[in-house]
C-alpha positions in Angstrom: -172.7 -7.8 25.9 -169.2 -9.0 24.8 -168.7 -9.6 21.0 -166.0 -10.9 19.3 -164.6 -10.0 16.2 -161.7 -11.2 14.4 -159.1 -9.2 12.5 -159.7 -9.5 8.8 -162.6 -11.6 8.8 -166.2 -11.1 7.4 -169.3 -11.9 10.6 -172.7 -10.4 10.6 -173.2 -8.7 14.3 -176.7 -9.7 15.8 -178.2 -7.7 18.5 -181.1 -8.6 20.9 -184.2 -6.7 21.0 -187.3 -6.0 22.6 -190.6 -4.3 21.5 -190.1 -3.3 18.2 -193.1 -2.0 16.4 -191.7 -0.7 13.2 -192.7 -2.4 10.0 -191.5 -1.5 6.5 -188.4 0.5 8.4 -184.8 0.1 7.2 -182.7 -0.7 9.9 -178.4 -0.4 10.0 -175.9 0.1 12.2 -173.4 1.9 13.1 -169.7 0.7 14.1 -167.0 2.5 15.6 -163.4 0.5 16.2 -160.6 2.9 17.0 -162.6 5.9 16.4 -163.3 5.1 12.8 -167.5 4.9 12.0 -168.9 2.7 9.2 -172.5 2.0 8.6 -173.8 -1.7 7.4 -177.2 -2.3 6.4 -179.2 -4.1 8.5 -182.6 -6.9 8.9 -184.7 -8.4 11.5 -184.6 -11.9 12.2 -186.2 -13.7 14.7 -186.3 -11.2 17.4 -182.1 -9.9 16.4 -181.2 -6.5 14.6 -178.4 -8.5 12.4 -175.9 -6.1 10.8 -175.0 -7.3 7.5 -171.6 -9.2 7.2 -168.3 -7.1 6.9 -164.9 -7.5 7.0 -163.4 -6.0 10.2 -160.0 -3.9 10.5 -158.3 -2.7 13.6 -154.5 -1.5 14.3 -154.6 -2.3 17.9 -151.3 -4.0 19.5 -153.1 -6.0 21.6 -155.2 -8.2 19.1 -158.7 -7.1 20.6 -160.0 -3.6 20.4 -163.2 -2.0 22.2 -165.9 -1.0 19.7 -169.4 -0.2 19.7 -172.6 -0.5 17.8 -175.6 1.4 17.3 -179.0 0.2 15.7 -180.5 2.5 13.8 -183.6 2.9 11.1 -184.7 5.4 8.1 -180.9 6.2 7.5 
């Protein structure tokens, strides 16, 4: 799944998911854009893992850079 994210600007990331039993769990994620890993807190909502809003920052030439995020919980 394809996500954009402007340069400079603040967006909460939502994620799909299925099957998730955990109540009372904190949830976050983790982000990595040009090898650089930041952790955001994270909620539930309506079926989404919804990674708090933060401002993204990438160096790339090309105005879009590959990143990826990882749920996690308890961290």
């Amino acid at each position: 799944m394809d996500i954009i994210l402007p340069n400079g600007v603040a967006r909460e990331i939502s994620l799909p998911v299925q099957n998730l039993a955990f109540e009372n769990v904190m949830f976050g994620c983790l982000i990595n854009i040009e090898n650089v890993q930041s952790y955001v807190s994270a909620r539930i909502s309506n079926g989404h893992i919804v990674c708090a809003s933060t401002k993204f920052s990438y160096d790339n030439d090309n105005a879009t850079s590959i990143a990826t995020v990882t749920a996690v919980w308890n961290k």
